[in-house]
C-alpha positions as MATLAB code, in Angstrom:
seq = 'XXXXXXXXXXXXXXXXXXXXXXXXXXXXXXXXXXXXXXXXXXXXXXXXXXXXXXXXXXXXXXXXXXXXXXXXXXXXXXXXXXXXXXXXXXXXXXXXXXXXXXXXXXXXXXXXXXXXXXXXXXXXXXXXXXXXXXXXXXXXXXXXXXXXXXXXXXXXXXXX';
ca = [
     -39.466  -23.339   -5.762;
     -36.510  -21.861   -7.494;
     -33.170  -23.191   -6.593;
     -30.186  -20.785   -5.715;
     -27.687  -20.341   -8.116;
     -24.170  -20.952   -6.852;
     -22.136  -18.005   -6.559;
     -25.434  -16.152   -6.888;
     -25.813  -12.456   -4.945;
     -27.767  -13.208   -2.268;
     -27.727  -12.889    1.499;
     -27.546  -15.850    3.900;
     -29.205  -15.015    7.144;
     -30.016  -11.526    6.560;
     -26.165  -11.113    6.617;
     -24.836   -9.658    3.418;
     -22.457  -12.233    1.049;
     -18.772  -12.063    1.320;
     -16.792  -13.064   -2.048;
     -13.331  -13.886   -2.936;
     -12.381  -11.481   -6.323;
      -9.484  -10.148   -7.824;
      -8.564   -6.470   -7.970;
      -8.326   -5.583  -11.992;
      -8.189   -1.792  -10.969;
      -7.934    1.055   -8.370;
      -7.310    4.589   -7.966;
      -5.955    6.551   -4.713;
      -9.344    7.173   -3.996;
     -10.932    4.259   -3.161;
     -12.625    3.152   -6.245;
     -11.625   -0.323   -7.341;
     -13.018   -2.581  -10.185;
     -12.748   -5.959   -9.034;
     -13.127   -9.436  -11.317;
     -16.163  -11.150   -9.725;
     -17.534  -14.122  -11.575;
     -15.618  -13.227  -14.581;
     -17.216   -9.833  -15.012;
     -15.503   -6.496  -13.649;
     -17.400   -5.103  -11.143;
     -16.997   -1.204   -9.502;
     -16.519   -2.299   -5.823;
     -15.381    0.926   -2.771;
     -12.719    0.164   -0.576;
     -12.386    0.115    3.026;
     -10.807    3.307    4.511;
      -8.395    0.370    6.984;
      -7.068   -1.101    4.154;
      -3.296   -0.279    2.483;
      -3.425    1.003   -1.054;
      -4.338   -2.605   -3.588;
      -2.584   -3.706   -6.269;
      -4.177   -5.065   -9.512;
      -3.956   -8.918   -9.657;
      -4.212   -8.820   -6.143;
      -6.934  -11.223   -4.324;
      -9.641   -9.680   -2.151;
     -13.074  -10.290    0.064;
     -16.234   -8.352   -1.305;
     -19.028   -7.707    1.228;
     -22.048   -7.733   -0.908;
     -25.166   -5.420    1.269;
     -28.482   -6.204   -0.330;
     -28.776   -2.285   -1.115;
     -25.355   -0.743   -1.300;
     -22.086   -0.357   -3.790;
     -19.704   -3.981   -3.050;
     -17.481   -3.168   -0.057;
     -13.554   -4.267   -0.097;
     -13.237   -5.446    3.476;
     -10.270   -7.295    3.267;
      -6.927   -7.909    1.022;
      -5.098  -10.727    0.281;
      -1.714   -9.932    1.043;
       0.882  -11.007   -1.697;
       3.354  -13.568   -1.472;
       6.804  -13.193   -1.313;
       8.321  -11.942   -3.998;
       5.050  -11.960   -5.801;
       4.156   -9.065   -7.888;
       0.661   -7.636   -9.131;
       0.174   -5.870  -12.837;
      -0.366   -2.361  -13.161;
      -3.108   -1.132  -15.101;
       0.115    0.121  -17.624;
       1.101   -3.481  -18.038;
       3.961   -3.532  -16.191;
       4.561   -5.786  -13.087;
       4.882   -4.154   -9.779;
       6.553   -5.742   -6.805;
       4.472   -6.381   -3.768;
       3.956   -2.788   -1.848;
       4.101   -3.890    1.546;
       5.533   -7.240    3.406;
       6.038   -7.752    6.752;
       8.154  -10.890    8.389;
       6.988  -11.462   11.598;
       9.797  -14.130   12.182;
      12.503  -11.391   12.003;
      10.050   -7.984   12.565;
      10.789   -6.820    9.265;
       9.071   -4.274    7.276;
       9.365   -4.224    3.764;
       8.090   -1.525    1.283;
       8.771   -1.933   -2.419;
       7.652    0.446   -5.140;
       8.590    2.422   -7.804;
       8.487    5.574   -6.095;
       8.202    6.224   -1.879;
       6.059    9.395   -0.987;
       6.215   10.581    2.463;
       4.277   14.063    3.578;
       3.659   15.122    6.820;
       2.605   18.597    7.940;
       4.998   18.885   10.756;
       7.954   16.846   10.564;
       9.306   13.277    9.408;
      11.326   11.703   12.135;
      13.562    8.377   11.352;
      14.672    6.731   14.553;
      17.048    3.899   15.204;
      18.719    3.812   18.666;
      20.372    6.729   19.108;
      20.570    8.020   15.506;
      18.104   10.458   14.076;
      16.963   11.780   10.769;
      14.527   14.380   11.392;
      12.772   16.349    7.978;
      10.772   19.807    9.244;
       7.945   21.457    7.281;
      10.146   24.697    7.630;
      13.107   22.899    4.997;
      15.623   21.944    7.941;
      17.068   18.276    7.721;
      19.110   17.075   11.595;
      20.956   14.395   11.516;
      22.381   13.185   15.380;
      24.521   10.168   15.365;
      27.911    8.631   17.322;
      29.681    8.434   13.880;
      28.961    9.435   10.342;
      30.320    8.046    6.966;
      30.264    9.755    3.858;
      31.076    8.105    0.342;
      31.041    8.727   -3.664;
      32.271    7.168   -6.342;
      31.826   10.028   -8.102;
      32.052   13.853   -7.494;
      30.903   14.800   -4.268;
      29.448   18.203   -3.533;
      28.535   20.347   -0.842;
      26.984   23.466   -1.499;
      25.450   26.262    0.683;
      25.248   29.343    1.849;
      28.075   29.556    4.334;
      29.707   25.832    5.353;
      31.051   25.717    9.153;
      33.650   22.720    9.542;
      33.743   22.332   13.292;
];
């Protein structure tokens, strides 16, 4: 009778194996190569889960039959950052402090698209973005500053 290896790929239960591995890759689409027993492995991702971040820790279903499924993401701590696949360190992409309800996105660059409109909303102040190019902003009081030259261009400017 043979005996199981540990960390071997095998199913307990007829349930497939979850694995702890660490993300060395991934692309916007899905694909991910993931570090499992010291070997890379291609693994797919789970459509729930928020874009992953080289270096960052994850849980690998392993079906009998089927490509290794990403079903879960460490999240980063604090501060922590991942490594691109370029080399250079990337700050944790998203954070959230439950303490204070705090959302916090960090990246290089922010991409926001929306077919209809992009609506920021805090109290009574709005920034609303439309798919047609027009930009409303409603708010008690506005303040404007530059340091340096400041600007306004357009096609006709109404000051009150």
């Amino acid at each position: 009778m043979a005996i199981p290896q540990r960390n071997a790929l095998t199913q307990t239960h007829g349930q497939p194996l979850i694995r702890i591995a660490k993300v060395l890759s991934a692309d916007t689409k899905g694909q991910v190569t993931v570090q499992l027993d010291g070997k890379p492995v291609a693994a797919e991702a789970a459509t729930h889960l928020p874009p992953l971040l080289p270096g960052q820790r994850v849980a690998v279903m392993l079906p009998e039959d089927e490509s290794p499924l990403i079903t879960a993401a460490y999240p980063l701590a604090a501060g922590a950052s991942a490594q691109q696949g370029s080399g250079e360190r990337m700050e944790a992409a998203i954070g959230f402090d439950p303490a204070t309800g705090t959302l916090n996105i960090q990246a290089k660059q922010l991409n926001l698209q929306a077919l209809g409109s992009v609506e920021i909303r805090c109290g009574e102040a709005v920034l609303r973005f439309t798919a047609q190019g027009n930009v409303a902003l409603h708010a008690q009081a506005i303040t404007q500053s530059a340091i340096g030259p400041y600007q306004i261009e357009g096609a006709s400017i109404d000051l009150n």
